[in-house]
DSSP file (Angstrom, degrees, kcal/mol; ACC not computed):
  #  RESIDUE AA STRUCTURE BP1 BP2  ACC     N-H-->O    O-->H-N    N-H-->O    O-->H-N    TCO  KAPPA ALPHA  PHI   PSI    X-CA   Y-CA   Z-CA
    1    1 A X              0   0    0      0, 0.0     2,-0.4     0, 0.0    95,-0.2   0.000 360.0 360.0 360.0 148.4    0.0    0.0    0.0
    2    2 A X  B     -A   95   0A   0     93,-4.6    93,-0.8    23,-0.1     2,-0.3  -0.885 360.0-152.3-102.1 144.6    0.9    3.7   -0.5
    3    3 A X        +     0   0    0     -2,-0.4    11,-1.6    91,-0.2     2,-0.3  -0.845  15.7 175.7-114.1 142.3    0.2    6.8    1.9
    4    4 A X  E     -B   13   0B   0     -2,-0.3    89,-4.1     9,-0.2     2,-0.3  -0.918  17.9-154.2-140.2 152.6   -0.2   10.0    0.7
    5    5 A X  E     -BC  12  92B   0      7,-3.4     7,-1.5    -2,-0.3     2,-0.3  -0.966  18.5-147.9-137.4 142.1   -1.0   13.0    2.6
    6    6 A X  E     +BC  11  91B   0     85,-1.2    85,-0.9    -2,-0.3     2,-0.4  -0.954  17.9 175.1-113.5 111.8   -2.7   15.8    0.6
    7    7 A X  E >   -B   10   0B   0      3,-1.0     3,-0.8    -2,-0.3    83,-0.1  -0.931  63.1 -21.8-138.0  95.7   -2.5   19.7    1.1
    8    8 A X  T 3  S-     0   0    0     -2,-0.4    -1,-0.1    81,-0.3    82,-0.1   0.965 134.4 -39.3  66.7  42.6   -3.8   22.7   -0.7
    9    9 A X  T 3  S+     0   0    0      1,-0.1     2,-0.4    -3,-0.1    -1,-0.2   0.444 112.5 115.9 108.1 -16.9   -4.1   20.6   -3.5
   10   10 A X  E <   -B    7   0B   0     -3,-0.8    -3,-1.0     2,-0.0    -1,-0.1  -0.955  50.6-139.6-148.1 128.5   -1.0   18.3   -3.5
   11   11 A X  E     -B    6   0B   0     -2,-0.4     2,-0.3    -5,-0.2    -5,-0.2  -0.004  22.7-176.1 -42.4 130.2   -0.3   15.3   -3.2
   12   12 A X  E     -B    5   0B   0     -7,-1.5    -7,-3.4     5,-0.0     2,-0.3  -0.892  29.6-120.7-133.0 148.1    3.0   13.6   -1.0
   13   13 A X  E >   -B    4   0B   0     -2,-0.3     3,-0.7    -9,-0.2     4,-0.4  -0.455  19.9-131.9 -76.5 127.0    4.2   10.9   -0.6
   14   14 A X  G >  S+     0   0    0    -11,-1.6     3,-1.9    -2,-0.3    -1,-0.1   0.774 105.0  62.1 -39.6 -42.1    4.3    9.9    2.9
   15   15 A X  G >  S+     0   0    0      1,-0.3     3,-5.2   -12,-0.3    -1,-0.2   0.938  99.1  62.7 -43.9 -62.2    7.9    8.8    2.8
   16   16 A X  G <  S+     0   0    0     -3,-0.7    -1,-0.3     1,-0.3    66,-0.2   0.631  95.5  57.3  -5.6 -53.0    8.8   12.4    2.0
   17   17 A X  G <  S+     0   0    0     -3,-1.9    62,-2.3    -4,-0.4    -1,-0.3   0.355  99.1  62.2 -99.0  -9.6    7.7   13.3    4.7
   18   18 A X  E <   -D   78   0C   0     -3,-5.2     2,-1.3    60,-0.3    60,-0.2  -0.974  67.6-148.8-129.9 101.9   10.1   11.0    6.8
   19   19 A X  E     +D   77   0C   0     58,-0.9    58,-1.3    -2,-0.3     2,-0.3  -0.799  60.7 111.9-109.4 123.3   13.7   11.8    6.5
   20   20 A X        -     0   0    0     -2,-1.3    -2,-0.2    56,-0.1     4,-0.1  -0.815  67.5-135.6-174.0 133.5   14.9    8.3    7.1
   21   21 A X  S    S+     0   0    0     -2,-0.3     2,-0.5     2,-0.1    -2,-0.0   0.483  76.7 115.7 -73.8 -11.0   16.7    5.8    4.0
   22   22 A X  S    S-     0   0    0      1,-0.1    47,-0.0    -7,-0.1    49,-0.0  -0.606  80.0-130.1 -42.9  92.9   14.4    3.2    5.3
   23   23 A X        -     0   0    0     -2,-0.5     2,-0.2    -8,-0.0    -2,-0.1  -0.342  40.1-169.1 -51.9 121.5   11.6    1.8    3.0
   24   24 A X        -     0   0    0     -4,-0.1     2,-0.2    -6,-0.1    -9,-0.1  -0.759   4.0-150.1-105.9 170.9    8.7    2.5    5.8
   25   25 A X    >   -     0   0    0     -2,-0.2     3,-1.1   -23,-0.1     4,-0.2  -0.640  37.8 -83.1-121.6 173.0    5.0    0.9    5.3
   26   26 A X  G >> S+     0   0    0      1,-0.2     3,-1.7    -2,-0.2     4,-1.0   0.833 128.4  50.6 -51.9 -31.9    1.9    2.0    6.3
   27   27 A X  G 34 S+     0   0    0      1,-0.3     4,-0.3     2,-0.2    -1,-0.2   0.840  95.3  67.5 -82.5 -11.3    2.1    0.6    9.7
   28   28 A X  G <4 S+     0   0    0     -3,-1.1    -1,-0.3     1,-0.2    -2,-0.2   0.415 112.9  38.7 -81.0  -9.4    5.4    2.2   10.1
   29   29 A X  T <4 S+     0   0    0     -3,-1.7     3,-0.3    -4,-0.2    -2,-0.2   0.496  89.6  78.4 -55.0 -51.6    2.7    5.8    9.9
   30   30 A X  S  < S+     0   0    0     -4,-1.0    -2,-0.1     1,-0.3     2,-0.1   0.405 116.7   4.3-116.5  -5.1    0.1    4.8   11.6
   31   31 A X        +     0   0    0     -4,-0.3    -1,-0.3     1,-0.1    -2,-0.0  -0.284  54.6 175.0-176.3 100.7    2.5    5.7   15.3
   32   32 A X        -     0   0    0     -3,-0.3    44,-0.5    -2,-0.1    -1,-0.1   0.124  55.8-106.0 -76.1   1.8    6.0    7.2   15.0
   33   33 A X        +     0   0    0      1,-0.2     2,-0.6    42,-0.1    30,-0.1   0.792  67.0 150.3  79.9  16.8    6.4    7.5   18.6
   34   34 A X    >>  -     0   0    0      1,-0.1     3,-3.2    41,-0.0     4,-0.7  -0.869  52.1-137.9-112.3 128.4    6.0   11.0   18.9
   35   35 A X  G >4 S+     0   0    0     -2,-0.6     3,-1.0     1,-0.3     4,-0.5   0.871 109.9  68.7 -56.8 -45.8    4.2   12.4   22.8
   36   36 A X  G 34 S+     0   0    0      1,-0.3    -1,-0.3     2,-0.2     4,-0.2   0.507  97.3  42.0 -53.8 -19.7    2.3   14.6   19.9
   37   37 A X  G X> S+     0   0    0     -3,-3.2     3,-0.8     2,-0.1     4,-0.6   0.809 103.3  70.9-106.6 -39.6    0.5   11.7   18.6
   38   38 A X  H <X S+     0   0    0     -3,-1.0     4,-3.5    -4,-0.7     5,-0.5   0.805  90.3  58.3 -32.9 -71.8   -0.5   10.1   22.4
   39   39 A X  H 3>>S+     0   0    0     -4,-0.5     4,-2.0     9,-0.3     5,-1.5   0.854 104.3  56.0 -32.7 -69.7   -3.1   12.8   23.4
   40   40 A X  H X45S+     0   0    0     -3,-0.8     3,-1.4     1,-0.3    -1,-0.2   0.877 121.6  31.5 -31.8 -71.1   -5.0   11.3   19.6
   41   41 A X  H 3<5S+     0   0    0     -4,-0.6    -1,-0.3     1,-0.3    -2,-0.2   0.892 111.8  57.6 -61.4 -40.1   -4.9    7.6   21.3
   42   42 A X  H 3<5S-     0   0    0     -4,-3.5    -1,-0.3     1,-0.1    -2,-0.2   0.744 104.0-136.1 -50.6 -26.1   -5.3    8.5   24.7
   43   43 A X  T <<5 +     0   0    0     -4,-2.0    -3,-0.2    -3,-1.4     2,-0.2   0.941  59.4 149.0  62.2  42.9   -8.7   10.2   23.2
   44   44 A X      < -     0   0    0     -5,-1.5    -1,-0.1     1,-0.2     4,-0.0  -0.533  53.8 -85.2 -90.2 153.7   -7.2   13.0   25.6
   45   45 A X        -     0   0    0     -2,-0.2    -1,-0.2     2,-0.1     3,-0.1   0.020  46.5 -99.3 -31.0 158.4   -7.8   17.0   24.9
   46   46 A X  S    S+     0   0    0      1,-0.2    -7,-0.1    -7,-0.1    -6,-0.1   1.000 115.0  58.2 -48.7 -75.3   -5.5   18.7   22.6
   47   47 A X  S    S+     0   0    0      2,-0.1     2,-0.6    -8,-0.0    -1,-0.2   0.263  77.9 116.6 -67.3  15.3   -3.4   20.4   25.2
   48   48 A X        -     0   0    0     -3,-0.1     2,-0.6   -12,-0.1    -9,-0.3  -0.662  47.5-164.7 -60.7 115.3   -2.4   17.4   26.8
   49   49 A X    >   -     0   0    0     -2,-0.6     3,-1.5     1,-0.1   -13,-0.1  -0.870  14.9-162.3-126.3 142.6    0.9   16.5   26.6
   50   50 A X  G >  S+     0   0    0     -2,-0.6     3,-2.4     1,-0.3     6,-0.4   0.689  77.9  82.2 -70.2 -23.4    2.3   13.4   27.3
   51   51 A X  G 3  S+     0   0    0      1,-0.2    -1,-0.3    -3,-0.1     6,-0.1   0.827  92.0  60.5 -60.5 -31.1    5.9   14.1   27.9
   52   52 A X  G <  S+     0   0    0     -3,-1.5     2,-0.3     4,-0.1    -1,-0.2   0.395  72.5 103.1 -54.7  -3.2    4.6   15.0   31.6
   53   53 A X  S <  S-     0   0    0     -3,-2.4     4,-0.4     1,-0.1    -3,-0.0  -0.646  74.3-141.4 -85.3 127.6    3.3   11.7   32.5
   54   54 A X  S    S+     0   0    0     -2,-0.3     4,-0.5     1,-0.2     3,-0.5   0.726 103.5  61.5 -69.3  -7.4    6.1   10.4   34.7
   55   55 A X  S >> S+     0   0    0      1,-0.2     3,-3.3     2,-0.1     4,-0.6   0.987  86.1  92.2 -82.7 -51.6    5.5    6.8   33.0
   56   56 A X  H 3> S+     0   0    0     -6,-0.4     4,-2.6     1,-0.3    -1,-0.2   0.605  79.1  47.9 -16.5 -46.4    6.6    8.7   29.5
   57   57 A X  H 3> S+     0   0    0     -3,-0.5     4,-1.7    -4,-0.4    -1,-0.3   0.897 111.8  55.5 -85.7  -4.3   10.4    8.1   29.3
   58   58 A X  H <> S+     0   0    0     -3,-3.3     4,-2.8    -4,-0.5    -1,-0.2   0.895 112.1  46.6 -46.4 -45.2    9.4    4.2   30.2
   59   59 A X  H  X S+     0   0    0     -4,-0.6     4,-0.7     1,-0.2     3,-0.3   0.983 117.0  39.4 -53.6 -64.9    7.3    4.5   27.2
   60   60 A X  H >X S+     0   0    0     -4,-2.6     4,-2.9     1,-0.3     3,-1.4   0.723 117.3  50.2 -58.5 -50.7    9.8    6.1   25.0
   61   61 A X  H 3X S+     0   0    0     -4,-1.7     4,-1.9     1,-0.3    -1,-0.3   0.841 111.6  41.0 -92.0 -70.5   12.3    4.1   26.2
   62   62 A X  H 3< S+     0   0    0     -4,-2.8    -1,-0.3    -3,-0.3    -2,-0.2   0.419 116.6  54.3 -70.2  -8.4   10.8    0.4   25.9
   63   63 A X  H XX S+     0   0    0     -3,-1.4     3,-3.5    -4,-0.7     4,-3.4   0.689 110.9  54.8 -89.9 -45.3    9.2    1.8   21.9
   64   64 A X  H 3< S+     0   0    0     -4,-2.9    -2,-0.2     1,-0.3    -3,-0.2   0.877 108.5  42.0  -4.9 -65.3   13.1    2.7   21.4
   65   65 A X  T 3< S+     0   0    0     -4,-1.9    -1,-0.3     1,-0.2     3,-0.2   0.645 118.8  39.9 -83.2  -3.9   14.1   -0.3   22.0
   66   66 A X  T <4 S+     0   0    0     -3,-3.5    -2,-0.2     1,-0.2    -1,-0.2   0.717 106.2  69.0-104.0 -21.4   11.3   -2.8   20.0
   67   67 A X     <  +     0   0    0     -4,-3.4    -1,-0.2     1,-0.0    -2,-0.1   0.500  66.9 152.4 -90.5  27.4   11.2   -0.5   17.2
   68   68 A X        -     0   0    0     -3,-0.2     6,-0.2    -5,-0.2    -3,-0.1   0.172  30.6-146.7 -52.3 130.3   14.8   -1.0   15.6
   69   69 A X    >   -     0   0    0      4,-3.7     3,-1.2     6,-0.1    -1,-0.1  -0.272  29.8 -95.9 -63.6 165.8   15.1   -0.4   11.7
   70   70 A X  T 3  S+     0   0    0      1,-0.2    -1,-0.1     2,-0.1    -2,-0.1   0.523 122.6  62.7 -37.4 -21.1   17.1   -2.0    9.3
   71   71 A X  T 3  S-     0   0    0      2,-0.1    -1,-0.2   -49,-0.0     3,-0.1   0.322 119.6-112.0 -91.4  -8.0   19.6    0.5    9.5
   72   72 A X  S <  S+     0   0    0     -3,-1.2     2,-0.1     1,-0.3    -2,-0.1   0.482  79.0 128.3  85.2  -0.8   19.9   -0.6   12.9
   73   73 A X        -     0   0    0     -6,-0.1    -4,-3.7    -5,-0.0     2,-0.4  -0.325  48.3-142.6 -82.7 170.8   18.5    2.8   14.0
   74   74 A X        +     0   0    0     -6,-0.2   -10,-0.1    -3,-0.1    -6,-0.1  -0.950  55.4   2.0-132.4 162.9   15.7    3.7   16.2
   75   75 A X  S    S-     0   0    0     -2,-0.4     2,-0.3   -12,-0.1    -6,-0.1   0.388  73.9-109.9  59.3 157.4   12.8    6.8   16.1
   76   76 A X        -     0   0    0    -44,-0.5     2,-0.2    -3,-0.1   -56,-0.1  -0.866   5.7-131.0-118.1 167.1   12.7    9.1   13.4
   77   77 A X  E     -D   19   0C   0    -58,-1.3   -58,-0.9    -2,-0.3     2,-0.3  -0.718  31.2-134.4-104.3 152.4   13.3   12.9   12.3
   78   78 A X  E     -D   18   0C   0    -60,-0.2     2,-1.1    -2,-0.2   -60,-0.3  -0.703  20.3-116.7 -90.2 144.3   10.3   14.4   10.5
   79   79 A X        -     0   0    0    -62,-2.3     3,-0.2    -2,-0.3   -59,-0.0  -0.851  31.6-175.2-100.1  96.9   11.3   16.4    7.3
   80   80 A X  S    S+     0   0    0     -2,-1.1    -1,-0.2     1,-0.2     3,-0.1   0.395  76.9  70.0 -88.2  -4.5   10.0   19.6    8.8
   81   81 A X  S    S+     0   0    0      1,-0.1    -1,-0.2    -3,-0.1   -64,-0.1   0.978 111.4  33.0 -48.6 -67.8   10.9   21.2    5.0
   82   82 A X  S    S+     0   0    0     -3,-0.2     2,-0.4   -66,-0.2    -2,-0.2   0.112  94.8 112.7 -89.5  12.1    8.1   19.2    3.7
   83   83 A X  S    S-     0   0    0      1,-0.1     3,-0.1    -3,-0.1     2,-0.1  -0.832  72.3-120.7 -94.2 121.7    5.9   19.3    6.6
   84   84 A X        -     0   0    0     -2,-0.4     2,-0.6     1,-0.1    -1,-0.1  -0.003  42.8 -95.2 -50.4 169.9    2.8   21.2    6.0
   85   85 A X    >   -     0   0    0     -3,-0.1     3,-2.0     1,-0.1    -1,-0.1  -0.595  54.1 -79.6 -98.9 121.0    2.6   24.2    8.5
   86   86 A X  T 3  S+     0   0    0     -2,-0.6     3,-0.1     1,-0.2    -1,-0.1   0.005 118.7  26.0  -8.0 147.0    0.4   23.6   12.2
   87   87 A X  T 3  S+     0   0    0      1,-0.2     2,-0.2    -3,-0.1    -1,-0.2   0.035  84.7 140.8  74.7   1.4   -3.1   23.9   11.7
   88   88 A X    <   -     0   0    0     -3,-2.0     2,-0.4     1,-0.1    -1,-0.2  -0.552  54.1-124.0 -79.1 125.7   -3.2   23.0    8.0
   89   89 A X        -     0   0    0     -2,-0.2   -81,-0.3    -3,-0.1     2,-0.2  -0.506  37.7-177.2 -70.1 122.3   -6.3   20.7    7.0
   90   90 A X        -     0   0    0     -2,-0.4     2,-0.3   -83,-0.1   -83,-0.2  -0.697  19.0-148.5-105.1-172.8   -4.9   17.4    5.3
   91   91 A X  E     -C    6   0B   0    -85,-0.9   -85,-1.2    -2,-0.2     2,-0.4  -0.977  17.3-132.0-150.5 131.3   -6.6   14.5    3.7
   92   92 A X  E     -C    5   0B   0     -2,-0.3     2,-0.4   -87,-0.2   -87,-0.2  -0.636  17.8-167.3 -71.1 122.2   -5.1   11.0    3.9
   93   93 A X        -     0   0    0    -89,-4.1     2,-1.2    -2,-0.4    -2,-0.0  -0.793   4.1-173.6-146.2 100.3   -5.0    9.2    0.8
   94   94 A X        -     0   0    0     -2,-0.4     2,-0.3   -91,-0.1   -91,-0.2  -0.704  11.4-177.5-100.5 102.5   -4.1    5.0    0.8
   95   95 A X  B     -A    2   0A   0     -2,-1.2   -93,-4.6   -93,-0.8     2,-0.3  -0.772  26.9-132.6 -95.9 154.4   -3.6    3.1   -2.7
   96   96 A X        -     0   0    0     -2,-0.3    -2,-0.0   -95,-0.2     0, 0.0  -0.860  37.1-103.4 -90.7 125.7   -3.1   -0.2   -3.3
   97   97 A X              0   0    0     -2,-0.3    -1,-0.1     1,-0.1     0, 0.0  -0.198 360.0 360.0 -46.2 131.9    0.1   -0.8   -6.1
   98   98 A X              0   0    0     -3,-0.0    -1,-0.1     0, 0.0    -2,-0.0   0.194 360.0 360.0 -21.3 360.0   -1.2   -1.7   -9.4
């Protein structure tokens, strides 16, 4: 499957969006590990942030260690070049390869 996220009209490709040499997949998307994302599962408020929950650097700590790449790395950097800007509506877009 492919991810795209969609903005003002245009189309990227999720990877793009991911500065990693790492082929990632969808599921590799769907939770990057980032306290930003928690509040979403948590079903929590917006202003919640999770990085104040004393359990957090357990979290961080123990996804660290399960999520290892191929590269032998762990977490990712977002490519904040190619990162639409806060508060910008996107639309999520998954094909299947031909």
């Amino acid at each position: 499957m492919l991810l795209f996220i969609q903005w003002d009209k245009k189309e990227t490709l999720a990877q793009e969006l991911v500065s990693t040499k790492d082929a990632l997949e969808i599921g590799d998307f769907l939770f990057l590990g980032s306290p930003y994302f928690d509040y979403i599962a948590l079903g929590a408020p917006p202003g919640v942030d999770c990085r104040f929950c004393p359990l957090f650097a357990l979290e961080e700590k123990a996804l660290r260690d399960i999520f290892v790449r191929e590269s032998a790395q762990s977490g990712y950097e977002l490519n904040l070049e190619r990162m639409p800007s806060c508060g910008t509506e996107v639309t999520i877009i998954i094909r299947l390869p031909k």
